[in-house]
N, C-alpha and C positions, 0 to 999 in steps of 0.2 A: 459816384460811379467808381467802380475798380477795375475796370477795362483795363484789360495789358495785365494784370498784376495772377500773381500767383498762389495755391493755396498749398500747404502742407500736406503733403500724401498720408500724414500718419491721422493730426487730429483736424485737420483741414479750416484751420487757421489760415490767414494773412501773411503770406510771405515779404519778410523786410525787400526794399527794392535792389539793394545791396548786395540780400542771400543768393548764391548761384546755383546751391542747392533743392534737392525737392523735400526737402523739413526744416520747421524752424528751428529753433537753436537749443529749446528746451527738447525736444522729441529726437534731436542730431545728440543731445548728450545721452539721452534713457536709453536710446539705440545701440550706442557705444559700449552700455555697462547689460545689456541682453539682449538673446539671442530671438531672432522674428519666427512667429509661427510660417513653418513652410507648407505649401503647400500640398496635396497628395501624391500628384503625380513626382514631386522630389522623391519620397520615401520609395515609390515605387521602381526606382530607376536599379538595375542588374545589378551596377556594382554597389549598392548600396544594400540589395538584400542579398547580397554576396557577404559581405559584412555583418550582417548581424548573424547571419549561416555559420558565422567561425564563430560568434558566440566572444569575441574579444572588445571588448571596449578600446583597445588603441587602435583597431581595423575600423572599428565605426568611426571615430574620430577623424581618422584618415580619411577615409571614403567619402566623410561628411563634410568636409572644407574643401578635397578637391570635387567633389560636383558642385559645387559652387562655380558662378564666373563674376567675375574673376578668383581665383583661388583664394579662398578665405585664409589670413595670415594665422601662425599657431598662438600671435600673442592675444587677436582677437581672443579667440576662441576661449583662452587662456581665464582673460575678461570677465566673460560672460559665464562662466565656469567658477567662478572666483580662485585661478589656480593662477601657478607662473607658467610663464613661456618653457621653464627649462621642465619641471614636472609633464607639462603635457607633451615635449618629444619624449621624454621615459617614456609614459605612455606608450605612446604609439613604438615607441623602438622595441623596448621589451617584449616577449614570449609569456610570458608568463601573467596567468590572466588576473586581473583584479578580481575580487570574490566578496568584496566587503559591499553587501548588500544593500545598503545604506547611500553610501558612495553612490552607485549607481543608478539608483532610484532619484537620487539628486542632479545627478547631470546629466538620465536623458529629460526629465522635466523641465531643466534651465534649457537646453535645446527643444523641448516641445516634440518629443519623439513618440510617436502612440502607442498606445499599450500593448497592442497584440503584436509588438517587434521585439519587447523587451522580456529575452528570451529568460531573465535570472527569477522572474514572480512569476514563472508560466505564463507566458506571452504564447502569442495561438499564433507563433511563425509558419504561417500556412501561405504557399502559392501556389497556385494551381490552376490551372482553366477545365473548361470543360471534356477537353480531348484527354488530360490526364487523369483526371476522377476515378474512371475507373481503374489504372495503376493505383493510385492513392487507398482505395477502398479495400485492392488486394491486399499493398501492402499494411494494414492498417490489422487486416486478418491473421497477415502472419507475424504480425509485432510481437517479441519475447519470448516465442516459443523454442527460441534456438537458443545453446546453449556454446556461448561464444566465444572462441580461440583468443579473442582480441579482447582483455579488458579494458580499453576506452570503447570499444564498441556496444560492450553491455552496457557502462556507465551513460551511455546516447538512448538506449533501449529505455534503460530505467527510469531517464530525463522524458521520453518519450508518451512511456505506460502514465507514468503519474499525469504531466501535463494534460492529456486525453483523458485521464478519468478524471481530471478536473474540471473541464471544460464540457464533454460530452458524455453524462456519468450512463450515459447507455449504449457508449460506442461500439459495444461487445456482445449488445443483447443480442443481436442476430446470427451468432457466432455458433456453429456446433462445440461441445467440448469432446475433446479427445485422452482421453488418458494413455494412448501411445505417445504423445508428445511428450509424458512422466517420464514414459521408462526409460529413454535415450538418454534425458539429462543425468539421469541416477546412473547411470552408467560409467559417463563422463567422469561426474564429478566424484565415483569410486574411485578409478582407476586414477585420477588425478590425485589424489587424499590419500593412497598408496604409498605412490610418487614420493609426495611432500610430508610422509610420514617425521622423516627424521630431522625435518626444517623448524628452528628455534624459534620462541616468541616470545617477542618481546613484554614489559608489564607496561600496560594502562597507564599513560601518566599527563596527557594532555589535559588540561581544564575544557579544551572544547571539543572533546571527544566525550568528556564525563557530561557534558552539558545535553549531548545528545544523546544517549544513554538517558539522562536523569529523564528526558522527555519521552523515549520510548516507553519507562516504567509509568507518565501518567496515560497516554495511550493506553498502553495492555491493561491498566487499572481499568479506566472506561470501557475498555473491549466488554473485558468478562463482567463487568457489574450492570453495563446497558447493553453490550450486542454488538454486531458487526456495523450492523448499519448508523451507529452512534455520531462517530468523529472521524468516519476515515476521509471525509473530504478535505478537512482538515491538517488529517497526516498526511497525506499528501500533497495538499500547498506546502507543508513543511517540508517534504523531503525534498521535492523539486526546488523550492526558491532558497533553503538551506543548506542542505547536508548536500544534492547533486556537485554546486560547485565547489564545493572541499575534495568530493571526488576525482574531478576534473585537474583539479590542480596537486592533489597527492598520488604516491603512489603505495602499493600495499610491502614495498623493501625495507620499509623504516616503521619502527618499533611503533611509532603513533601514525603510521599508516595503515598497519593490522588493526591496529586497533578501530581506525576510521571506517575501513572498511569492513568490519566485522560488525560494529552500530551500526553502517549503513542494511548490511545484510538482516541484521533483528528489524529494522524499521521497513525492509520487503518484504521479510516474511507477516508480521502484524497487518501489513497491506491484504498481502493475498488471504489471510486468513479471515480477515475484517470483510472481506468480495464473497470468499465461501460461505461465512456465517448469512451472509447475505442474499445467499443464492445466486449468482454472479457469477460461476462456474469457468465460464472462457478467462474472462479479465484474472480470478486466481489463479490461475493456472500459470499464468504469464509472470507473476508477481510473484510465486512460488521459485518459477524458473530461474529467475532474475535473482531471488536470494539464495539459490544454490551455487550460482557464479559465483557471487561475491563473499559468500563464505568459503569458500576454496579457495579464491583469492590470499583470503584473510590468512589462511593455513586454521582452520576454526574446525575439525573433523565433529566436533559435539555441532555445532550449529547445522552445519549441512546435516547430518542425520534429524536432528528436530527439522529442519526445511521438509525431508524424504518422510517423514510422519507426516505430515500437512498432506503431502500428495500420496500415501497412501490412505489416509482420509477420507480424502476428498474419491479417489476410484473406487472404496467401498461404496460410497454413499451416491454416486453414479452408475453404481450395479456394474461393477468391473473388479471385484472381490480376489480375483487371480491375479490381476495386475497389483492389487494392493498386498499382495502378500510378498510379492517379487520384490516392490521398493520399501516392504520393512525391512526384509532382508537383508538388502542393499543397508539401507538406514545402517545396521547393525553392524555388519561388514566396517563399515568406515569407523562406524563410531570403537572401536576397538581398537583404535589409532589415539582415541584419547578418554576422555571420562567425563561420565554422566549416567548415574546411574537411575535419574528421574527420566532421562530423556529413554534408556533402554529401558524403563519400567512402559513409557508412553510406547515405544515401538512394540513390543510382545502384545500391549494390548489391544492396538489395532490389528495388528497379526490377527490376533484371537476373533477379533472381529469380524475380519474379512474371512477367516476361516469357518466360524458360525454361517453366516453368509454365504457360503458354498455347501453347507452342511454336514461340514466335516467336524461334529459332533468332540471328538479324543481332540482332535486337533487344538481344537479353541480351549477346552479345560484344560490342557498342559498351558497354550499360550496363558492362560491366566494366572495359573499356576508361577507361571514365570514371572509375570511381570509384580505380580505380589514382591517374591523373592525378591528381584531386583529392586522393587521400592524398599523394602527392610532395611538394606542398607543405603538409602539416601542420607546423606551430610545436609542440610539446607545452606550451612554456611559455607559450603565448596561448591556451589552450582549457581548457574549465571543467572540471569534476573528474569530470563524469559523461561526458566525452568520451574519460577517459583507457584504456578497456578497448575503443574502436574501434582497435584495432591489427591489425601481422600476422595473431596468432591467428586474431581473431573474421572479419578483413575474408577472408584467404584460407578460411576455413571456407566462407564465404556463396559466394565463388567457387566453389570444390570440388562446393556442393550444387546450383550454378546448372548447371556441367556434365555432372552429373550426369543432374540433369535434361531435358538435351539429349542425352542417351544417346552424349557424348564423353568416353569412360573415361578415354585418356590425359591429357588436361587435369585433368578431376574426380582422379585421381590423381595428377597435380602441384598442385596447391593442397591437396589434401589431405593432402601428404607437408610441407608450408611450415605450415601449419595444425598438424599435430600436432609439428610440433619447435619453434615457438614455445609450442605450451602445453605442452612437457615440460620446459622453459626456464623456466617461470613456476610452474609445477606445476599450471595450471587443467585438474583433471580433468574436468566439464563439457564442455568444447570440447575438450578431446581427445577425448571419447570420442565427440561426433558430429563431427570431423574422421574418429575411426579408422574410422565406423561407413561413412563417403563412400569412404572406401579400400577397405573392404570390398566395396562395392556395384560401383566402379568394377570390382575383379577378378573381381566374378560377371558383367558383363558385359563384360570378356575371357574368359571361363570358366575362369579359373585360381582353380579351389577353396582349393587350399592358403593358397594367401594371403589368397582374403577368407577363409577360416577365422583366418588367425592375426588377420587387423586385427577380425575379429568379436570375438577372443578380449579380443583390447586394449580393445576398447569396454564388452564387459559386465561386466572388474574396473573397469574406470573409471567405469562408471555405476551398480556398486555401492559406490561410495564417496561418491556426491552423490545427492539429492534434487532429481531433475530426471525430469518424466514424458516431457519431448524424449530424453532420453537412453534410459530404457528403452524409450518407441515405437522409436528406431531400431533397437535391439538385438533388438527383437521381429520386427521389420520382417524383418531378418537372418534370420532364427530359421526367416521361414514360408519365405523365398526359397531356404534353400540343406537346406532339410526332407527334400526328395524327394532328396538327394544324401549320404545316411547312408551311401552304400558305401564313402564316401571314408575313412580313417579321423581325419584331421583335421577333417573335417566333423564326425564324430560327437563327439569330445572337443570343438569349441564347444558343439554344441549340448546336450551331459550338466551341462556346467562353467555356460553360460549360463542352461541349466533350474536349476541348482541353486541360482544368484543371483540369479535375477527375484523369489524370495519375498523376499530382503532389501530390493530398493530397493522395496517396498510398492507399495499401489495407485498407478494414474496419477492417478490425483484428489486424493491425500491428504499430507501433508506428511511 
């Protein structure tokens, strides 16, 4: 019998009669060298999601030994952490946040901390009850589309946008898009770029600045050769549990702060632009936003202008062709503050585009006219990395759909025939396949079936090979115009082969 006698709370063992404790002697030492899983309601307690709200590892530290009772010693902790006593008051005393990603991941695991607190891998730091939902949901609507005075405040948007489309890659589907929320930032970020005309910058010289760059370049690779909907979930865990807290802890005054924040800016715009290829219209817009701050920041006047091409883009292609011609404008305006002549070749021919698009016929042949010119003299090796896929390909594409547009088939058919043998040269099936889809279009209005049949044909294995909702809208586009012309029997073999592909490339929404 063991009557009277006591069992160990941990492995529920045979307490020696001598122990006055409640663990025996092997579980009193394991105890000692780590830290106990706590229960929920700890995590849950004010000052402690006060603490990980500051997003500081020596405030959680803090927080997390005085909610303890008795107040947990700093050497414990120190312990169980495998650190000293004297490192973990720096910790806690310092300002200045730890960002080594690793680190972190290591000590809230040794404390048993759960995942959705641990704000640096996108942690779904969410409180909230039911009474604030709907605040939450408002503000969730208006997330990024401001264009903000404060840049730590952007840098929380940023942290924001990515986390959310990490977590809830639909959180926007319900969202009207507005292309007035374009014009305001382009405004801003003119007049701001004005300003910081004559502000010096400094050269590139951090390895992990270059390290995030080098990352961007395999991104935009994958963008254009599979599609928007490829890897952006991807680049976004990166940018948020990465590149956010370098943000947080630099600022853009120092030569490899420009430069941090100027990567950071190429890796929102690749964001928003990866959401538009996607159809995803709210969420880009936000991400566009976002990388128009932080290229001003940077003092980067070439970057913001390619940002202000993305959104006028993207307001051509949401039937808002007026607005897109105000922010190529804009675009131009700033970019005249520094150089890129790939990027003003990209701006004239959205111009062009948005100007076909309102019908303004001279319009759009000057704009094209222009942006020709301005490509002529592009340098390749004076222009940044994000400048490097404004080429043949993409520039005579935009030509192609501008003529189109203007219901001049033979032109739209020579751009389109330049457009698709550079990207069969490169292999970017994307832009081939809305170069082929413009050849097609051009031959339905010569009324030569056969052949927009065949270039229909070329577009929808091509756009079943990328994740890209541009790609299947054209092919769909295809699909209703040349519908009533099933007698042909070319017609009908795209449209059986192309019905048969559309379930592969998935919804327009979806990645």
């Amino acid at each position: 019998m063991n009557t009277g006698k006591r069992r160990c709370r941990t492995c529920d063992t045979w307490l020696a009669s001598d122990n006055p404790g409640t663990q025996c002697g092997p579980c009193t030492a394991a105890y000692a060298l780590q830290a106990p899983v706590l229960p929920a309601e700890f995590w849950n307690q004010p000052t402690i999601h006060e603490a990980f709200q500051s997003r500081s590892i020596g405030q959680v530290f803090r927080a997390y030994r005085h909610a303890q009772i008795p107040t947990l010693p700093q050497t414990t902790l120190a312990v169980w952490l495998l650190l000293t006593q004297g490192r973990i008051s720096e910790i806690e005393r310092v300002r200045r946040p730890v960002t080594d990603l690793e680190r972190l991941e290591r000590w809230c695991d040794a404390l048993h901390v759960p995942r959705h607190l641990r704000w640096f891998n996108g942690g779904a730091f969410e409180v909230r009850d039911a009474e604030t939902q709907g605040t939450h949901d408002k503000s969730l609507a208006e997330l990024g589309l401001s264009y903000a005075a404060s840049l730590p405040s952007t840098v929380e948007v940023v942290a924001e946008l990515g986390r959310h489309d990490m977590e809830r890659r639909t959180f926007l589907t319900g969202t009207l898009f507005s292309v007035a929320a374009s014009v305001a930032p382009s405004r801003d970020w003119l007049l701001a770029t004005l300003d910081e005309a004559g502000a010096t910058r400094g050269k590139i010289s951090s390895e992990q600045v270059e390290a995030i760059r080098r990352t961007f370049g395999v991104f935009q690779e994958l963008d254009v050769m599979r599609g928007g909907g490829h890897a952006r979930e991807q680049l976004s865990t990166y940018l948020t549990s990465q590149v956010v807290p370098l943000l947080r802890s630099n600022d853009p005054t120092t030569e490899n702060g420009r430069a941090l924040f100027e990567a950071a800016a190429e890796q929102l715009y690749l964001l928003g632009w990866m959401a538009f290829d996607n159809g995803e219209h709210s969420l880009a817009q936000r991400y566009l936003i976002q990388s128009l701050r932080l290229a001003q920041a940077a003092g980067s006047p070439e970057l913001g202008a390619h940002v202000l091409a993305g959104l006028s883009d993207q307001a051509t292609l949401t039937g808002n062709p007026d607005h897109a011609v105000q922010l190529a404008k804009a675009g131009r305006a700033g970019l005249a503050h520094g150089h890129s002549d790939a990027c003003l070749a990209d701006l004239w021919a959205l111009q062009g585009r948005a100007e076909a698009a309102m019908g303004d016929a001279k319009a759009a042949a000057r704009s094209v006219h222009l942006s020709e010119t301005a490509f002529a003299d592009v340098d390749p090796d004076s222009e940044p990395e994000w400048a490097r896929f404004i080429d043949p390909a993409y520039l005579n594409g935009e030509y192609a759909h501008t003529f189109r547009d203007l219901q001049r088939p033979d032109e739209a058919a020579h751009f389109a025939g330049l457009s698709i043998a550079e990207s069969e040269r490169q292999n970017r099936a994307r832009r081939g396949s809305m170069a082929q889809a413009a050849l097609s279009r051009s031959a339905i209005d010569r009324h030569d079936l056969e052949a927009a049949a065949s270039a229909g044909m070329a577009a929808a294995k091509l756009a079943a090979t990328v994740k890209s909702s541009r790609s299947v809208e054209a092919v769909a586009d295809l699909r209703a115009r040349l519908r009533d012309h099933r007698e042909s029997p070319a017609v009908r073999d795209f449209l059986d082969v192309s019905g048969a592909l559309l379930p592969t490339m998935g919804p327009r929404t979806q990645a």
